[in-house]
Every structure is written in structure tokens, then in C-alpha cells.
N, C-alpha and C positions, 0 to 999 in steps of 0.2 A: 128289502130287509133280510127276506132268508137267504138270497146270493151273497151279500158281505155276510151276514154270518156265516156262512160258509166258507168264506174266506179267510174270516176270523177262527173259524173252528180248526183250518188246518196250519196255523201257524209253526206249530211245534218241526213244522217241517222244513225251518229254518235250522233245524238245530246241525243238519248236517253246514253248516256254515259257522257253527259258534264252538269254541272249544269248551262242551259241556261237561266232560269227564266219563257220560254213562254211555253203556251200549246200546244202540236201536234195535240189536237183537234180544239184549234179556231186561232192557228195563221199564219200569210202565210209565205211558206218556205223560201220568202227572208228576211223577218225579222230578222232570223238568222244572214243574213251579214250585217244586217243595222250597221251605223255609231259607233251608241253608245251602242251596243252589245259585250259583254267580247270575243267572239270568231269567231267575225265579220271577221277578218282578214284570220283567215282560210278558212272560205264557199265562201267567196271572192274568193281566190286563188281557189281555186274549181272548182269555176264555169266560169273560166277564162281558167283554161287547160282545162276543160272539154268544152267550145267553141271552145277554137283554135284547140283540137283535132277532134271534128265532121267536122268542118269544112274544117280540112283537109282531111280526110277520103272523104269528100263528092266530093271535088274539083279532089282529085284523082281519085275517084269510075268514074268521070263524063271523066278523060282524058283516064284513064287506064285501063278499067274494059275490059276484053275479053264481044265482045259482047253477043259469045253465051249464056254467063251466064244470061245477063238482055241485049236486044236490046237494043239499042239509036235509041228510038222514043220519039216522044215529051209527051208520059205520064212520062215514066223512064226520062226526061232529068227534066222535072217539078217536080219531086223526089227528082234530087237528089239533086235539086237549090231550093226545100224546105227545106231539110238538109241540106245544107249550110248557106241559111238564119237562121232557126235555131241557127245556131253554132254560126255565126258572131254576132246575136243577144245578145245570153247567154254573148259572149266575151264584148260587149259592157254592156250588162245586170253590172257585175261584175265590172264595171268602174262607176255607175252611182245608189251607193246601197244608200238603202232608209237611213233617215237622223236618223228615231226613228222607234219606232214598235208600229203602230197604235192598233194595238188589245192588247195593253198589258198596252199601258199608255194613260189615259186619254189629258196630255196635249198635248201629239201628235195629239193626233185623233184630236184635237180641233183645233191645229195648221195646218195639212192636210186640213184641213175643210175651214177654215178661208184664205186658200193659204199663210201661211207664213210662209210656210218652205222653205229651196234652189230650186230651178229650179229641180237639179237632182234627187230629191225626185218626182218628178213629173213626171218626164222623165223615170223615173223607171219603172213604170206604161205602160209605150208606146214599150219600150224595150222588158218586161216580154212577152205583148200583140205580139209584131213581132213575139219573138220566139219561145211564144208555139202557132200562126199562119203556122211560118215554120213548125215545127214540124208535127202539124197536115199535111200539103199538103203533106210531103216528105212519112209519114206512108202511107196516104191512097192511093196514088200516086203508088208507090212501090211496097206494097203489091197487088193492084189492077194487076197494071203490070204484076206483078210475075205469079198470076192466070191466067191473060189472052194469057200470050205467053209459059205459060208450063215449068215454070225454077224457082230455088230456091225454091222447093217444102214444105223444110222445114218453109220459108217465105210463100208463100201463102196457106200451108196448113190451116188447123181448127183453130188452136192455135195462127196460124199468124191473119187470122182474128179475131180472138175474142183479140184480144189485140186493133186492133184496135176497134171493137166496144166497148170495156171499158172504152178506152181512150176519145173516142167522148161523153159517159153519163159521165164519172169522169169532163170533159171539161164542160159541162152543169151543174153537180152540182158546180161546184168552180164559174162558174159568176152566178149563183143563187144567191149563199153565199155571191158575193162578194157584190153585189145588196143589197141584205136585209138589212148587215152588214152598206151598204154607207147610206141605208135608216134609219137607226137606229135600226133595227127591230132584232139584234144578227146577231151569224157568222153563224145560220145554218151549225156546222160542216165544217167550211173555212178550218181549218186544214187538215182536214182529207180526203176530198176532194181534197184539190191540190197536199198532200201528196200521194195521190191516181195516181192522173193525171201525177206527173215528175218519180215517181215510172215505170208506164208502158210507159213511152217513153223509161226509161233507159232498160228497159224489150226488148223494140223491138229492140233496135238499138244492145242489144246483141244478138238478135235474128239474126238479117239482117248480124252483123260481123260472126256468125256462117254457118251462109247460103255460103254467100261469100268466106271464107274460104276452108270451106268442099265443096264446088263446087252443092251446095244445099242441 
């Protein structure tokens, strides 16, 4: 379940195959599923299975996992109920897509600005915000774990941590960008940036189903 979510979670990275209209350099990856996007309807569905499936994975990992593999201690239980938040988040994320693509049409960005777009447009914002919060705890959570009780080697190996210290500078460039961009000052690479940041989630979570699998 966390491998195809994973799968699911990098879908948007079709888009270099669909003629979307926006840029991978300045526009943010939910834009894609906004309202009044040609192929809204797909990264939706997306990032819908790709929440219910972490999600499940995570709820399982947390009933069913042998312990030898990852103890249940309160860092691995704060793990794995980051990936779950996560998940549930993405799944409500996917319920509550932006209305227009602020970096791409001016009368958006002016209507975001102004507050006169629906609620869920707004809401979107808080959702994105929980679930790459999940995400974050459940990675560093995890992998910290994995180091410190001696299991899933290939998780707390080299590679496992340097995903997550990517993920934490990719995380600081995208609310950089995102900042600048609210301040009027450009995207700073908003694009490329968060394409950076849901890229290496999906990166660990196929790490971590690898680990788990193969018994580390």
C-alpha cells in the first residue's frame, strides 16, 4: 500500500506529457487539480488513492508490523501516525482543490488576494499545510527510529537520511517561494521547489515499502 501510494503520489509527473498550460518552474503541484484545469479530474483522483493508500499502509504498519522490524515506541508510533496524518490529509487535500491557478492567471491571484474565492480554495492551503507537516514527522520520526534501534538498515542507512535532509531544505525552499510569491516579489522557483519536496516524499515512502518488505 505505501509503494502504490507512492506511485499515486507522483502522478502530477505526467504532466510533462499533457498540454497543462502551467509552468513546472513557477506553479504549485496542486494547481494541476484546480477546478478549472483540463486535467483537474485526474491528479484529483490521484491524490485521493494515493491518501487512502498511505494511509492505510500506515494504520496497518502501526497494528501489524512484527515488532522486530521497527519497535512500538513512542518515536515509531509518532511515525507512523505522521504517515497517517499525511495520508488522510492528501485524501481530504483531493476533496478540497484550489478554485483557479494562482501563478498562472492573474484574476485568480487577485481574487485569492481579495478573499473572494470559495472557502475550499482557502482550505486547500491548510490541508496541503497538515499533510506535508505529516509527512515531515512520519520521515524524520522513522528514519531516526530505524537508526537508533538497529532495523531497516536500508531505511536508516546514508541514502535514507539524505532524503530526508533534502526534503527538509526542498520544504524551506517552497515556503520561501511561497512567501515571496504572496509578497509579490515572484515564485522564486515555487515549481520546482515543491516539485522537489512531493518527489522525495514519494522517494522515501518507496524506500520505507522496500525496507519493510525485504525485512530491511
Amino acid at each position: 500500500m505505501l509503494a502504490l501510494g507512492a506511485v499515486a503520489y507522483s502522478t502530477w509527473i505526467v504532466e510533462a506529457f499533457l498540454g497543462t498550460g502551467l509552468s513546472p518552474v513557477s506553479s504549485y503541484v496542486s494547481e494541476l487539480a484546480a477546478r478549472d484545469q483540463p486535467f483537474g479530474t485526474l491528479f484529483r483522483t490521484a491524490d485521493l488513492t494515493a491518501g487512502l493508500l498511505v494511509l492505510a499502509g500506515a494504520v496497518a504498519a502501526l497494528r501489524w508490523l512484527p515488532r522486530r522490524l521497527l519497535p512500538r515506541r513512542w518515536d515509531t508510533v509518532v511515525g507512523w501516525a505522521g504517515l497517517a496524518l499525511f495520508g488522510a490529509a492528501t485524501a481530504v487535500d483531493s476533496r478540497l482543490p484550489l478554485s483557479c491557478a494562482p501563478t498562472a492567471d492573474a484574476v485568480c491571484v487577485a481574487g485569492e488576494r481579495a478573499g473572494l474565492l470559495p472557502a475550499t480554495h482557502a482550505a486547500h492551503v491548510v490541508s496541503s499545510g497538515v499533510a506535508v507537516t505529516g509527512a515531515l514527522v512520519g520521515m524524520v520520526a522513522l528514519t531516526l527510529a530505524a537508526r537508533r534501534y538497529g532495523v531497516l538498515p536500508s531505511l536508516a542507512g546514508p541514502f535514507g537520511l539524505l532524503l530526508v535532509l533534502l526534503e527538509l531544505a526542498a520544504t524551506t525552499w517552497t515556503l520561501a517561494a511561497v512567501a515571496a510569491f504572496d509578497a509579490g516579489h515572484g515564485t522564486w522557483g515555487l515549481g520546482v521547489g515543491q516539485r522537489l519536496q512531493v518527489l522525495l516524499i514519494a522517494v522515501w515512502l518507496g524506500l520505507l515499502a522496500r525496507a519493510v518488505v525485504r525485512r530491511g
